[in-house]
C-alpha positions in Angstrom: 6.4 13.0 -10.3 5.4 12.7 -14.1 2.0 13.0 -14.8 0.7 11.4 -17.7 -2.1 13.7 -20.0 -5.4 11.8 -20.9 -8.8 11.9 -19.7 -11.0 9.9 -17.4 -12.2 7.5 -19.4 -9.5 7.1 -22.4 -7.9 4.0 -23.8 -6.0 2.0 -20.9 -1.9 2.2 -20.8 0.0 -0.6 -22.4 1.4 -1.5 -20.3 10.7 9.7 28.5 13.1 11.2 29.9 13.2 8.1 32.5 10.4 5.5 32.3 7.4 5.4 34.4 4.7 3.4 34.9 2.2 5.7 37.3 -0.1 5.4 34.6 0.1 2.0 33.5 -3.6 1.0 35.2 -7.0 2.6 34.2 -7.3 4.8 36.9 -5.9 8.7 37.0 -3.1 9.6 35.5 -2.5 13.2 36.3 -2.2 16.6 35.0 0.6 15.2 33.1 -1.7 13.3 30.5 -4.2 14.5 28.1 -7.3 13.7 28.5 -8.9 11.9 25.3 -12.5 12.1 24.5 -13.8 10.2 21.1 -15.0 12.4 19.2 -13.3 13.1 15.2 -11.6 16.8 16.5 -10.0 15.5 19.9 -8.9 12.3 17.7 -7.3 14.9 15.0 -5.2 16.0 17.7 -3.0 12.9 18.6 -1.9 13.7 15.3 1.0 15.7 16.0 3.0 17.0 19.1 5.8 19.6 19.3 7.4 19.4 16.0 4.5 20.9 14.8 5.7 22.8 11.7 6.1 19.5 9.8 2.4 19.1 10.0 1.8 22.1 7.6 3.7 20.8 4.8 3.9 17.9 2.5 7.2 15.7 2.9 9.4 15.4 -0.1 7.8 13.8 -2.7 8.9 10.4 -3.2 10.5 9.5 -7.0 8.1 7.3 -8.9 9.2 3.8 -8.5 8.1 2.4 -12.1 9.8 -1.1 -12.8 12.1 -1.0 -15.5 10.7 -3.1 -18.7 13.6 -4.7 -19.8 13.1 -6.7 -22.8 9.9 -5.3 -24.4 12.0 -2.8 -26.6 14.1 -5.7 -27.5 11.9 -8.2 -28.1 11.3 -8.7 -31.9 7.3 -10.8 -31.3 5.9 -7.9 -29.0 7.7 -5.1 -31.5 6.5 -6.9 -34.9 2.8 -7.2 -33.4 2.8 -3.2 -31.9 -0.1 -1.5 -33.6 -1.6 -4.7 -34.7 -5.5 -4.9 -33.5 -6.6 -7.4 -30.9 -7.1 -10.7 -31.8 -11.1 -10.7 -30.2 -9.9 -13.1 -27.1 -12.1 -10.3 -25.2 -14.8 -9.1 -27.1 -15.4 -6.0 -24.7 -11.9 -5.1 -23.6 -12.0 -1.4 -24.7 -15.1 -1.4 -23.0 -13.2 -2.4 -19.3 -13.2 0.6 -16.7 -10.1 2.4 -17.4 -7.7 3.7 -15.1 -7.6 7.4 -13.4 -5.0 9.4 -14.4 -3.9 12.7 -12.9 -5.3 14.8 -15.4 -8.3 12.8 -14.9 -9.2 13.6 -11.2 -11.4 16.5 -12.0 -15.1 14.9 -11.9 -16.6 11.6 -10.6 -19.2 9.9 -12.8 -21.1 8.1 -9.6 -24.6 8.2 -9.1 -24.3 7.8 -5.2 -25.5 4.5 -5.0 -22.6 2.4 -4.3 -19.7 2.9 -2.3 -16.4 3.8 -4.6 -13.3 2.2 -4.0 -10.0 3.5 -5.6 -7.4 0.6 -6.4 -4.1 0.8 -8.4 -4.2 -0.7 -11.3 -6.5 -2.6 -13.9 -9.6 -5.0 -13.4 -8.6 -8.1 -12.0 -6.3 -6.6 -10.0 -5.1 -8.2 -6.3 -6.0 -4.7 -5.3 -9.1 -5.2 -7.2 -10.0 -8.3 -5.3 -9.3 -6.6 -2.5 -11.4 -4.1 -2.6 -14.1 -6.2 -3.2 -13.1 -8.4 -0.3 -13.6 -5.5 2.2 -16.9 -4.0 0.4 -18.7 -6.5 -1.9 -21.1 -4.9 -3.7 -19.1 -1.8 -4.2 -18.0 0.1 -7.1 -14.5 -0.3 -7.7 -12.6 2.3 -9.7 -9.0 1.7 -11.3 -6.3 4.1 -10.7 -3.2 4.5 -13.3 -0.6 5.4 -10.0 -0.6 5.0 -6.6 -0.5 8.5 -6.4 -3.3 8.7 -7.6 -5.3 6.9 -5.6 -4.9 8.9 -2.6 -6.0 12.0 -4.9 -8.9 10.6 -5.7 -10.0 10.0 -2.2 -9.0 13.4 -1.6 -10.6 14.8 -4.0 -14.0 13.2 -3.2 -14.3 11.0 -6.8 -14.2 7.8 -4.4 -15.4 7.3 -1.1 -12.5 5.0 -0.2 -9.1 3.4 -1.0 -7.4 0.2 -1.4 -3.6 0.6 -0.8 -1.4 -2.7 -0.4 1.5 -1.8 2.2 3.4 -5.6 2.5 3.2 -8.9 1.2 4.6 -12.2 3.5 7.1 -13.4 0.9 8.3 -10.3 -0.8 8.0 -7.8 2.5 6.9 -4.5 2.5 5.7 -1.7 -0.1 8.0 1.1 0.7 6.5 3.3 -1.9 3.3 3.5 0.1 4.6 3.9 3.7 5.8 7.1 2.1 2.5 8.1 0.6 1.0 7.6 3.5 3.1 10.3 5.4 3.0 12.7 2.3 -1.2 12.4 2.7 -4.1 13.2 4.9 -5.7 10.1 4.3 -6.9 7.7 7.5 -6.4 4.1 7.9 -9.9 2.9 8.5 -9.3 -0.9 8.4 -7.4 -3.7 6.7 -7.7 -6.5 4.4 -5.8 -10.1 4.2 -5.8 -11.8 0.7 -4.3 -14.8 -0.1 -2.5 -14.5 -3.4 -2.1 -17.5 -5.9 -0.4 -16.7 -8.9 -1.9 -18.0 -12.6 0.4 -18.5 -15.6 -1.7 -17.0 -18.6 -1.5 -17.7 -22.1 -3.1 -17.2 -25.2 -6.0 -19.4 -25.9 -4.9 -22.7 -27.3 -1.6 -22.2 -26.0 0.7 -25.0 -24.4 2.7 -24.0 -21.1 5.8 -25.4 -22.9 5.0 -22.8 -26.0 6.0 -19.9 -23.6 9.1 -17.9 -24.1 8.7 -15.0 -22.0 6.6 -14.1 -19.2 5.2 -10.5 -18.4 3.9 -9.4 -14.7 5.2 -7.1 -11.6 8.4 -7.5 -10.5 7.3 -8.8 -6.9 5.3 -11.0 -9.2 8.0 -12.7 -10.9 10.4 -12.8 -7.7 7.2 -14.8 -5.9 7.5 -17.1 -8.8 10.9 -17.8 -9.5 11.5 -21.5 -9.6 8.4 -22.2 -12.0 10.1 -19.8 -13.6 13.3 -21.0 -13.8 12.0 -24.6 -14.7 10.5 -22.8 -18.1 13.6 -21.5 -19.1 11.6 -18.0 -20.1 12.3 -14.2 -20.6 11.3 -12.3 -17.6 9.6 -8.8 -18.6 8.7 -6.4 -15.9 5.1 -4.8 -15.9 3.2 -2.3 -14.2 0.8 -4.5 -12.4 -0.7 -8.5 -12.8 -3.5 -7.2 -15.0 -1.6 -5.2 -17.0 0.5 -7.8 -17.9 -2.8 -9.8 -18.9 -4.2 -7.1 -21.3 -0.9 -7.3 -23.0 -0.5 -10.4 -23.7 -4.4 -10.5 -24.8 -3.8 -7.5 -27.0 0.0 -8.1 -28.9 -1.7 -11.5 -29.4 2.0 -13.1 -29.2 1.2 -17.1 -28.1 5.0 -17.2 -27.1 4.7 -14.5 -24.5 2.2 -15.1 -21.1 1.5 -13.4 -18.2 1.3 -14.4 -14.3 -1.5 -12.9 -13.2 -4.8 -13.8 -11.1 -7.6 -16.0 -12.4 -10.0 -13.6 -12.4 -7.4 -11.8 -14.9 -7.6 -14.5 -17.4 -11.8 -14.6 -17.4 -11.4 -10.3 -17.8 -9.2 -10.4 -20.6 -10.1 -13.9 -22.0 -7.2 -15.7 -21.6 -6.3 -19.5 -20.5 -4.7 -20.6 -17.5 -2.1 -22.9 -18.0 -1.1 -23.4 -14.4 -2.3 -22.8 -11.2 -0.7 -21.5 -7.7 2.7 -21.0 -9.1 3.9 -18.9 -6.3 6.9 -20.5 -4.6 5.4 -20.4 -1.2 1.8 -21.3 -0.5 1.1 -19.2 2.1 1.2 -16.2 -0.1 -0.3 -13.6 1.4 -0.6 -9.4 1.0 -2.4 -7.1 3.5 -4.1 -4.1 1.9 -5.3 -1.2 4.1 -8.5 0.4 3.7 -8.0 4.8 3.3 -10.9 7.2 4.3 -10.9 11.5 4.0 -12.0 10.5 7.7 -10.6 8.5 10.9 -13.8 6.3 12.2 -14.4 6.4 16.0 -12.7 3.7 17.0 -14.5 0.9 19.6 -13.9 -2.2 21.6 -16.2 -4.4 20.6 -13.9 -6.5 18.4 -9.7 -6.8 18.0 -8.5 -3.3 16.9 -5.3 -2.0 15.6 -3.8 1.3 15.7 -1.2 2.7 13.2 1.4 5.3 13.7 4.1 7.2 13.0 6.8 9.5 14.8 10.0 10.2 15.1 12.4 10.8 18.0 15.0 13.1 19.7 18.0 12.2 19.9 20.0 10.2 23.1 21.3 6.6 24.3 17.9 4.1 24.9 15.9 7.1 23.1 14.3 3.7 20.9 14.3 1.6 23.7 12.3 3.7 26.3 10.2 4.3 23.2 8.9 0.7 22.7 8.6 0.4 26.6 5.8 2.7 26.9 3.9 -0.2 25.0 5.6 -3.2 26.9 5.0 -1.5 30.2 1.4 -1.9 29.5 1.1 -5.0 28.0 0.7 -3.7 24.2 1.9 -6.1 21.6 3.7 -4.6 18.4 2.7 -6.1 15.2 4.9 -4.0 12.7 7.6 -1.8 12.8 8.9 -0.4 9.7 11.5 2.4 9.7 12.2 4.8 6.9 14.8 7.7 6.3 13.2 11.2 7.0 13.3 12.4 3.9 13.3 16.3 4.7 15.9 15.8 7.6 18.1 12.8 6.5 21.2 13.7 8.2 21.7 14.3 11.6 24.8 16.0 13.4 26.0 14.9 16.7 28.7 15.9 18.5 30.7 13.0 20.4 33.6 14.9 21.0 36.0 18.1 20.6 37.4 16.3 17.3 34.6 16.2 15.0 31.4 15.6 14.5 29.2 12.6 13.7 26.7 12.4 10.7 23.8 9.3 10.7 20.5 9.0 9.5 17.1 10.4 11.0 14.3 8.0 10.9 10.8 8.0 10.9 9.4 4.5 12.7 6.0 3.2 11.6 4.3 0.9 14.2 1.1 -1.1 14.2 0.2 -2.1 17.6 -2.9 -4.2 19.2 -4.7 -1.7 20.8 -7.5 0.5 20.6 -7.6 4.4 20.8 -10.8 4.1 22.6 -8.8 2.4 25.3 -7.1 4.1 28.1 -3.8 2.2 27.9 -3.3 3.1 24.3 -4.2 6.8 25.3 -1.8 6.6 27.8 1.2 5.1 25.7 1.0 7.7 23.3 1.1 10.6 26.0 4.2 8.6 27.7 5.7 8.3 24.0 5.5 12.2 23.3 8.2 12.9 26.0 11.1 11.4 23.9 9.2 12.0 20.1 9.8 15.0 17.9 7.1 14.1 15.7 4.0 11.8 16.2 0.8 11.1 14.3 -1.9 8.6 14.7 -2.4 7.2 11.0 -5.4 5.1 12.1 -7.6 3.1 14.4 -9.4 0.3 12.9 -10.7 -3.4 13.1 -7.9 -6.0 12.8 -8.5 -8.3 9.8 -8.9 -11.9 10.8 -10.4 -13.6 7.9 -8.8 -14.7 5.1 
């Protein structure tokens, strides 16, 4: 991954073998079972089984997945107005928190009393939002790179995270099921947002005046047939904010920005319509990222989150999932990703050759406590057919939008 070169506080960027059910009920399961006691150590160690060695190292590194910005290099109104000074529509925008970078992540500025949340991107961010969704009076603290939010939790500059993993219209955030495997970090609860979607202009500005329109891809894919009815450019930036401090700072009234209301106060910008998203019900669900799991209870509705992979055989996936069914476990997300350090796998099916396929690693949410005994014992059934498993989390479900 390319790390960028500024300090902390610079100028912001532009832009089972056979199934059983013996231990399906709360009573004694056997020798066969491990016994689970709630307290952080015994909970570390549902974090891996016999493939053991893979805990010790970091998976590959994932590519950075930056969007390609077609169009700003070309685009004679952003090019002629590069360099130019902002046109005042904020009088404090260099004053904004700016984003951690990597070379930045080497001291933390807090006083201690507030808790810190990390979030990709700028102020009035989704994430942002977020963040302040789950923990309102709390200090939230841009980040330049997903990346680097996890290192700033891990390096103690935060005291949490706010990492958005899938969104109901444009699915989920690959990217960051692969950080999560790469890092340390716990899941430590979860956050629903409903997203509406702001076209953003210039002050004065009409919505007809707009030629081109700037924001995240997913951004622009969630709003495609406002989109299309305006006939405009589409420009790919880094996040919704971002796209607002451009358009505030070229100062180009034929370029907006889709972005979030709360964008368009930040960066003083007017909102020329409202809840452009193609589908209503627009909704992204963040997770909350601790250096710590949290001692999970039963007081309330609780997920768990994890991840494993599995040996090879005919019904290996099936029996898999049945540990869950056979005790009446719902699954609320299964997401499956190559396995980046073994992504090939050789099977013999006969004396003429061999057979070459992908090894995956499956992600599952599931409806179930740690603290309770069924959930203890699925995961003890599911280590007889996994190669790898790790609890990512235990933590409150989210049911408030």
């Amino acid at each position: 991954m390319a790390l960028k070169c500024a300090s902390l506080w610079v100028c912001a960027r532009n832009p089972c073998s056979n199934l059983g059910a013996s231990d399906c009920g709360s009573g004694n399961s056997g020798a066969a079972l491990i016994s689970f006691k709630l307290d952080l150590e015994k909970f570390r160690k549902w974090e891996c089984c016999r493939f053991g060695a893979l805990t010790q190292q970091a998976i590959t590194p994932v590519e950075d997945e930056k969007p390609h910005m077609p169009g700003v290099e070309s685009s004679g109104a952003i090019e002629r107005t590069r360099g130019n000074e902002p046109r005042g529509f904020h009088k404090d925008l260099n004053l904004l928190p700016k984003p951690l970078t990597a070379n930045g992540l080497s001291s933390s500025p807090s006083d201690g009393s507030k808790v810190r949340v990390a979030y990709q991107g700028l102020p009035g961010a989704y994430s942002e939002a977020a963040a302040l969704k789950a923990y309102p009076k709390c200090e939230t603290v841009p980040c330049d790179q997903f990346e680097e939010v996890f290192k700033a939790v891990e390096l103690w500059l935060v005291d949490k995270a706010v990492l958005p993993i899938e969104n109901s219209v444009g699915g989920s955030i690959h990217r960051n099921y692969d950080l999560l495997l790469r890092h340390r970090l716990h899941i430590v609860g979860e956050v629903q947002l409903q997203v509406n979607h702001c076209l953003l202009g210039l002050p004065g500005t009409r919505k007809e005046e707009i030629k081109s329109v700037l924001s995240h891809p997913m951004a622009l894919a969630q709003c495609d047939m406002m989109l299309c009815d305006l006939g405009v450019l589409r420009i790919s930036a880094y996040d919704t904010a971002g796209a607002a401090q451009m358009v505030a700072s070229t100062g180009v009234r034929e370029t907006g920005a889709i972005a979030s209301a709360k964008a368009a106060e930040i960066y003083g910008l007017d909102i020329l319509a409202e809840k452009i998203q193609d589908d209503n019900d627009n909704i992204t669900r963040f997770l909350i990222l601790a250096r710590e799991p949290i001692i999970p209870g039963t007081d309330r509705p609780y997920k768990t989150s994890i991840v494993f992979t599995l040996e090879e055989g005919p019904g290996v996936l099936f029996k898999a999932l049945s540990v869950f069914a056979l005790r009446s476990i719902n699954l609320s997300k299964i997401e499956s990703r190559p396995w980046k350090q073994h992504p090939l796998s050789v099977v013999d099916n006969s004396n003429e050759g061999s057979a070459k396929h992908f090894d995956y690693l499956f992600f599952i949410d599931f409806e179930a406590s740690m603290a309770e005994p069924r959930a203890q014992h699925a995961l003890g059934h599911l280590q007889e057919f996994a190669r790898f498993l790790r609890v990512l989390g235990s933590y409150p479900i989210d049911t408030v939008l």
